[in-house]
N, C-alpha and C positions, 0 to 999 in steps of 0.2 A: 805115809800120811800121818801128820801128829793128830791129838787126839781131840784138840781144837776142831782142828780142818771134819775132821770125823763129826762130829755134832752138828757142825753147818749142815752138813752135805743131809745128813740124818732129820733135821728139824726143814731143810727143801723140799726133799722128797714128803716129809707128814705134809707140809703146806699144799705140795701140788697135789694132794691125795686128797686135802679137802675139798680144792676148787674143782676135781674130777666127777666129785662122787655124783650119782644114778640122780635124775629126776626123781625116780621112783621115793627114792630116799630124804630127798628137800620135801617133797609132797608128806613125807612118811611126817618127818620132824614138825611140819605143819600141825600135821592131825594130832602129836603129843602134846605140844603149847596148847592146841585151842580144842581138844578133841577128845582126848584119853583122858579129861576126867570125870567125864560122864560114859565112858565107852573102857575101861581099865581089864584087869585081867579079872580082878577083886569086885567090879561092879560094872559088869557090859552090858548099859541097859539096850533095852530091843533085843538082846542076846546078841548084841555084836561087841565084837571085841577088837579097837586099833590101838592098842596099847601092842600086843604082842606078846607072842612067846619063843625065845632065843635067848644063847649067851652075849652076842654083839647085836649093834643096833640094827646090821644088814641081815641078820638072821629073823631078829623080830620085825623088821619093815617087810622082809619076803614072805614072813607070815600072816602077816594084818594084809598083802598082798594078796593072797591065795585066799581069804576071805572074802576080798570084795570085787575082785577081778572078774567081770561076768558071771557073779553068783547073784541069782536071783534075789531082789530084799520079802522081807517078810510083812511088808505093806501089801495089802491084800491090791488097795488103788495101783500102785506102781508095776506089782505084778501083773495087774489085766490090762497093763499098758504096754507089757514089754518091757521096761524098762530092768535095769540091772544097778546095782550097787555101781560097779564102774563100767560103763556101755564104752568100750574102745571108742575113739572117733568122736563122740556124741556127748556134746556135756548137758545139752536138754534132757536126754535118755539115762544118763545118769543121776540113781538117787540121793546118794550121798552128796553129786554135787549139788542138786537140787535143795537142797536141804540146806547148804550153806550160803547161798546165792543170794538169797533176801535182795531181787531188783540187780541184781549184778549183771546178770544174764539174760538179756529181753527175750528170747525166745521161752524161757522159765516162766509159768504162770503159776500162782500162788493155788494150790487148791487145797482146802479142808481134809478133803480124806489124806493126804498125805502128812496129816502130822504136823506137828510143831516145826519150826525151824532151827536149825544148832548155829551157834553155841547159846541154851538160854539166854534169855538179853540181861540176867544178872552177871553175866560170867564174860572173859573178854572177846571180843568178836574178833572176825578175820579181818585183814586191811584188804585192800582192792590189790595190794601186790600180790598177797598172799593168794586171796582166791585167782586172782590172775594165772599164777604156778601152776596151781589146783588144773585150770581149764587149758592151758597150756598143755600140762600133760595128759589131760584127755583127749587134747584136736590132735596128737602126735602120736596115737595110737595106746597110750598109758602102759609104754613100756615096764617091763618089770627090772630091767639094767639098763646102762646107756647112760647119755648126758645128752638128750634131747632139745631143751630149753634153754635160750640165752637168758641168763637171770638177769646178768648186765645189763643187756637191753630191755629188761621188762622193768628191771629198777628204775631205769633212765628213765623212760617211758611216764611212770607216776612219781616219780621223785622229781624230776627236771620238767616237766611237761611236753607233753609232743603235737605231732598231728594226728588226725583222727580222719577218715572216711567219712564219720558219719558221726555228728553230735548228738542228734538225735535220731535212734533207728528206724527208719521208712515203716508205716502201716501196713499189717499184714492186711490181705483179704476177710471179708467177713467169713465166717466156717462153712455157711451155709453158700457162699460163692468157690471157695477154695483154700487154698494155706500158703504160708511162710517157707519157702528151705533160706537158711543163712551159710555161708562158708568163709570161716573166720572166729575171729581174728588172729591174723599172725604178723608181728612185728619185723620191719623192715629197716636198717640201718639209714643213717642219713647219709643221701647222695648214691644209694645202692638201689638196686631190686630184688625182688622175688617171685616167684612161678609155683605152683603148688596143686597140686590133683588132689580130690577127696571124695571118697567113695560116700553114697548116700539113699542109703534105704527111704524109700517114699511110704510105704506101708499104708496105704489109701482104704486095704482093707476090702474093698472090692472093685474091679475094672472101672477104668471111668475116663472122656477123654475130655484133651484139654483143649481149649480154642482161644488162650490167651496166656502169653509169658512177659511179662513185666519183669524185665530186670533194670537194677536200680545197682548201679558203681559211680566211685567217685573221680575227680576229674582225673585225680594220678593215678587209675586203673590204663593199662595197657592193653585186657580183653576179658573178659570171659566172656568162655564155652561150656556149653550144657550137653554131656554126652549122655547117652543111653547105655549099658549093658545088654547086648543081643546075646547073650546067654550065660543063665543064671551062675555057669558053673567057672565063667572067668571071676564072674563078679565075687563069688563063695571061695575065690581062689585068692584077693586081691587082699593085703594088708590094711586093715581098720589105721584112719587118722590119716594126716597129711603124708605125703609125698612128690615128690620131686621128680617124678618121670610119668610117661604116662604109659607105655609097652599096648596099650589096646587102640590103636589109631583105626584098625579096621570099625569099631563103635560105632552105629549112629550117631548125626548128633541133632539136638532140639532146634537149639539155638547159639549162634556165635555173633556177639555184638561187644564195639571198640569204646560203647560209652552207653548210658542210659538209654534203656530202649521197651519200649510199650508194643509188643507186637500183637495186636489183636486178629486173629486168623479170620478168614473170609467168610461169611456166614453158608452155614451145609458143608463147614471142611474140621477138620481138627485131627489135633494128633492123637494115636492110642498107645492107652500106657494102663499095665497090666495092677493087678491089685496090691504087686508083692512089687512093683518098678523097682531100681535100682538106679541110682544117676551115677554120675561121674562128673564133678564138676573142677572145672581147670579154669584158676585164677592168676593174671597177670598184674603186679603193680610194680611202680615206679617212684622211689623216695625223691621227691623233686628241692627235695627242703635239705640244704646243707648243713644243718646243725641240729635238725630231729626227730628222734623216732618216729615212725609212721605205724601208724594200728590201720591194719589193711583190712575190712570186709566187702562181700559180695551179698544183696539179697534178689531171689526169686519170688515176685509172684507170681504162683500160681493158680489159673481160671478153670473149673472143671465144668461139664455137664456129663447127665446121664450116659452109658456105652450106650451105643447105638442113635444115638440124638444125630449126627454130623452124615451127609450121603458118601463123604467120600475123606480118605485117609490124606492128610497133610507128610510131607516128607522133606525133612533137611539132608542135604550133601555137602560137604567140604572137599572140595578138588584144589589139589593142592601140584604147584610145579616144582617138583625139589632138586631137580637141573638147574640149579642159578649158580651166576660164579659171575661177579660182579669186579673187572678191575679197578684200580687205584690209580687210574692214569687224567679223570676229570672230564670224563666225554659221556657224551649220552648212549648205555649200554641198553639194548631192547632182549628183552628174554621171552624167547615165544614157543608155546607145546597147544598143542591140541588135544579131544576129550571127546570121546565118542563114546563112552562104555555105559552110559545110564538109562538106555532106553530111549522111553519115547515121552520126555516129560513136558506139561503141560506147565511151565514158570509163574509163579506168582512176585516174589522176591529175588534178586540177585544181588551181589555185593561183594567186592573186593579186597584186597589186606595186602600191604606192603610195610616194611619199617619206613626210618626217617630217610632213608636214598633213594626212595621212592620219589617218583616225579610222573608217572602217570600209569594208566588201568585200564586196558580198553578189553571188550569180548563181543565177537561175532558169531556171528552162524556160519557150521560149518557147512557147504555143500553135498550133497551125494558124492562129490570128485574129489572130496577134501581139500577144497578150495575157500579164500576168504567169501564169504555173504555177508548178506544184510548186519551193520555197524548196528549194535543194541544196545550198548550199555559204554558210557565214559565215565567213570570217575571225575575230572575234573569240570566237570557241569551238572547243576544244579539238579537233586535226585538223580543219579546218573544216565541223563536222557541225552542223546547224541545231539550236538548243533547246539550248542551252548556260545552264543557272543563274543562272553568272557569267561573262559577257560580257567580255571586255579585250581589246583590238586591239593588238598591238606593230607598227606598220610595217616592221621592221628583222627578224623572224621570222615571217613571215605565214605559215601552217601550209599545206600541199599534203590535201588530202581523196584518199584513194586505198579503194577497193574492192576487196575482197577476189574479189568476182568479177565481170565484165564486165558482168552484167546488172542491176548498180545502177541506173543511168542510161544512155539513150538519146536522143540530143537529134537526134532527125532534126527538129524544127522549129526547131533553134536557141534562143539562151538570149540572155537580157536579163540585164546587168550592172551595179551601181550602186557607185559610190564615193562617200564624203563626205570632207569637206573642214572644218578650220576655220583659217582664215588670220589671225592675228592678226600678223605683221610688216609690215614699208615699205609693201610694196609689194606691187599684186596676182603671181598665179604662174600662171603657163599650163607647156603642156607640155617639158620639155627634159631633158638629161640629167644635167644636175649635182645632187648632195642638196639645195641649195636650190631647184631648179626641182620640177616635180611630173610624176606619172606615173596612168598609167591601164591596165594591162592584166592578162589571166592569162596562164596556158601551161597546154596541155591535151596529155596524150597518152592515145592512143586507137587502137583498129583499128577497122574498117571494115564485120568481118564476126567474129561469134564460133565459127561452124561448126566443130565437131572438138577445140571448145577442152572441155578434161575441166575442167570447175572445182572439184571434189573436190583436183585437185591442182594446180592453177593455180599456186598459192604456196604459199611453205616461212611456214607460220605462225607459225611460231617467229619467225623472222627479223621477218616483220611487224608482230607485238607488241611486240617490241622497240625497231623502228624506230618505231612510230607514239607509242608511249608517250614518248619521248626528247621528240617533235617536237611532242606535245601537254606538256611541263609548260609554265607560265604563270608570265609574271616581270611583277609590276604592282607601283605606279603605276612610270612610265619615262618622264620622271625621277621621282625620288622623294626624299624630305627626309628620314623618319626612320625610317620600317618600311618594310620588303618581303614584299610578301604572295609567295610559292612557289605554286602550287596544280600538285598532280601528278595523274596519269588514276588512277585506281581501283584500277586492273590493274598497274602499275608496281611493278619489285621497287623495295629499297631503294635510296634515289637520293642522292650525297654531292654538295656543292655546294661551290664555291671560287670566290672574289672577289679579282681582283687588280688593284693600280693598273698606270700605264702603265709602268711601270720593271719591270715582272715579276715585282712583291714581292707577296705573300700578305697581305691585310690580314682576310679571314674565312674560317673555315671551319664548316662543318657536313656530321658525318659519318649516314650510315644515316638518313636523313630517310623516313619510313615515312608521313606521316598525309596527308592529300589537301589539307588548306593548313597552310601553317607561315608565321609571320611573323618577320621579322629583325630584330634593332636594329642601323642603320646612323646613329643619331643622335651618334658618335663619330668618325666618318670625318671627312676634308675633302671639301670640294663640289669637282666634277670628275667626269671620265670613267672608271670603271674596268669590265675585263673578268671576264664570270663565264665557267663552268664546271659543268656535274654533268656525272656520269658513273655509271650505275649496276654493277651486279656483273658486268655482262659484256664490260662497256669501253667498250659505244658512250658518245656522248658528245654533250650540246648546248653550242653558245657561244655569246655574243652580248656587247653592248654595254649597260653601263648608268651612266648620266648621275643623279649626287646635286650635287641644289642647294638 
């Protein structure tokens, strides 16, 4: 090899060792530009020091690492908060991030006792790419090696402009009703997905339960699930920051919903969640944009009241059929198991989950014989109430059946569940989690025992009509080439609807839609993905995804 060829091959390898190096180390070189010169070796004011001490730069950034890595700051505020220099997982709980954030971070609230903000505002500040890095490498556990972070796509992201979840971040609860969790943001390529688990200390500080979860995702979210940790010492076992698997499915879970959902539990029921809780939350999105990044978040609100206020304990299950194997041949494939192992529960909610081969959802009662009963729940009719007209299944909105009072249904023999299927692509589909794999399950919550429950006043009726009315209108065919049938429930005030492409632009509208089907002409559009909208007079609100071709 002459000694030309030698220097190439020499000056490759330095190149690729650049584009290799550690998150830990981009974050590191951050804090030097904007950081170390008020934090130096010569002048660490607070007595900290991200400047470093080493002969090379991975020496001194392992150092200025071992400084702030779960070490307690010396803010007296921060410290009676828990909070750490760098909180793995947690960029709110982080002080230093905190400190840089200035509005960055809407879960960050500016307080006095914590000091000034960095970098002086004579001195130069951080860019939104920069701190981006910074939080990046915090929501990924704030490895100390590794290349964690697409920088490419966070560059893209503020350099090019992208899509957003959420322009502006949904209102927490008031303190005095309950709090915020956030999980996010993490960046998703154009025309990709992504799936992500993140563990999440609730720290409430003393028992308390909840009788309201408000989750709020945007229309290109896929799902999220709100699990629990049923003991502390998986959760203590579980690596801080995002990941990509979830290994604890045995979990309870809160809540699992496919689009924006306000579930406010029955009056005299709620769920109990200990003072130290732990969540586990699993977030689904979908880049539906062909040319841009997506900034993906998920937000929870959550509703507490005193422990002991509720007579009787709320309980979620996810039953899941992971026996599916769906061929390639174009026919209508039925996959059917049965579920007997949950007792003796008293239903309040049920609700089913298929990907896009999904074409329908039904679940019975099982008998003592283990035979089909009483038909209780169809997806493809409106709140999934059986004896629907007009029949239409959306996958991507599959409607939750909820009961106004406990004694709807009783399934102490268990319930037989069937989904169909028609596969018309490559290749067969069996179970997995991506939207082209396939799925099989509900999610049911339920108590145990109804004793003591008044169901006169179980629920604020109002509130019910409202919510079931939203979550039963029907958007058909999906996709669709030139008309769109609406069909709204009976009982529904007047309901306005908006249709926008992926760039956020309004391409339809229709106001006070009043009659129980209305058709659209979308024989004008281009073919592609765009987002709708109704909203009726009192602001709730349904969204989803719809596909003209």
């Amino acid at each position: 090899m002459n000694t030309r060829l030698l220097i190439i091959v020499a000056m490759l390898f330095a190149t690729s060792g650049l584009f290799a190096q550690s998150t830990n180390i981009e974050v590191y070189n951050i804090m030097q530009t904007k950081c170390a010169g008020c934090h130096s070796n010569s002048n660490p004011e607070a007595g900290l020091d991200l400047e470093g001490v080493g002969a090379t730069v991975a020496e001194r950034a392992m150092d200025v690492y071992n400084k702030i890595a779960n070490i307690t700051p010396s803010n007296a505020h921060a410290a009676s908060k828990g909070y750490k220099q760098i909180y793995k997982g947690r960029p709110d709980r982080s002080f230093l991030f905190r400190k840089i954030s200035n509005g960055f971070e809407n879960m960050i609230a500016a307080h006095t006792d914590e000091e000034a903000t960095m970098p002086p505002s004579n001195q130069p500040q951080l860019t939104d790419y920069e701190k981006e890095v910074f939080r990046q490498w915090i929501l990924y556990g704030a490895p100390s090696s590794g290349n964690v972070v697409d920088l490419a796509l966070i560059e893209d992201y503020y350099t090019n402009g992208g899509e957003a979840a959420f322009e502006t971040p949904p209102a927490a609860p008031d303190p005095s009703e309950g709090f915020q969790v956030k999980m996010g943001p993490f960046f998703i390529p154009p025309a990709s997905e992504n799936e992500f688990y993140l563990k999440y200390e609730v720290d409430m500080g003393i028992a308390k339960e909840v009788h309201r979860v408000h989750t709020i995702i945007s229309p290109y979210s896929h799902h999220f699930i709100t699990y629990k940790f049923s003991d502390p010492s998986d959760a203590a076992n579980v690596n801080e920051g995002f990941r990509s698997f979830n290994g604890f499915a045995q979990n309870p879970i809160v809540t699992s919903v496919a689009e924006t959902s306000d579930i406010k539990l029955p009056s005299k029921t709620a769920f109990s969640w200990d003072a130290q809780e732990v969540l586990d939350l699993n977030s689904h999105y979908i880049n539906y944009s062909p040319d841009k990044v997506f900034k993906a978040e998920g937000y929870l609100n959550i509703y507490t009241q005193d422990d002991g206020t509720a007579l009787k304990e709320m309980y979620t299950v996810l039953v899941p059929n992971l026996n599916i194997y769906i061929p390639n041949n174009g026919n209508v494939d039925t996959e059917v198991a049965s579920v007997s192992a949950f007792g003796n529960p008293f239903v309040w909610q049920i609700g089913g989950h298929t990907h896009q081969l999904g074409t329908g959802y039904k679940i019975w009662k099982q008998t003592p014989t283990g035979d089909y009963g009483e038909l209780f729940y169809d997806a493809s009719c409106p709140g999934g109430i059986p004896g629907c007209v007009s029949p239409y299944y959306d996958y991507a909105h599959i409607p939750n059946r909820v009961w106004p009072e406990f004694f709807g249904i009783n399934l102490s023999h268990g319930v037989i569940h069937e989904a169909t299927y028609v596969n018309d692509t490559d290749s067969p589909v069996a179970w997995g989690p991506l939207s082209t794999d396939e799925m099989m399950l509900f999610a049911m919550m339920y108590v145990n025992d109804t004793t003591g429950l008044n169901v006169n006043t179980m629920v604020d009726t109002d509130d019910l009509t409202l919510k079931t009315d939203m979550s039963d209108i029907i958007v058909y065919p999906n996709p669709v080439q030139d008309n769109l049938q609406i069909v709204l429930p009976t009982t529904s005030e007047n309901i306005n609807f908006k249709l926008y492409d992926l760039l956020g632009r309004e391409v339809k509208a229709i106001n006070a839609i009043s009659k129980v089907e209305t058709s659209i002409d979308l024989s004008e559009l281009k073919n592609g993905m765009y987002l709708y909208e109704f909203t009726n007079e009192s602001g709730e609100r349904k969204s989803g995804k719809l596909y003209k071709e």
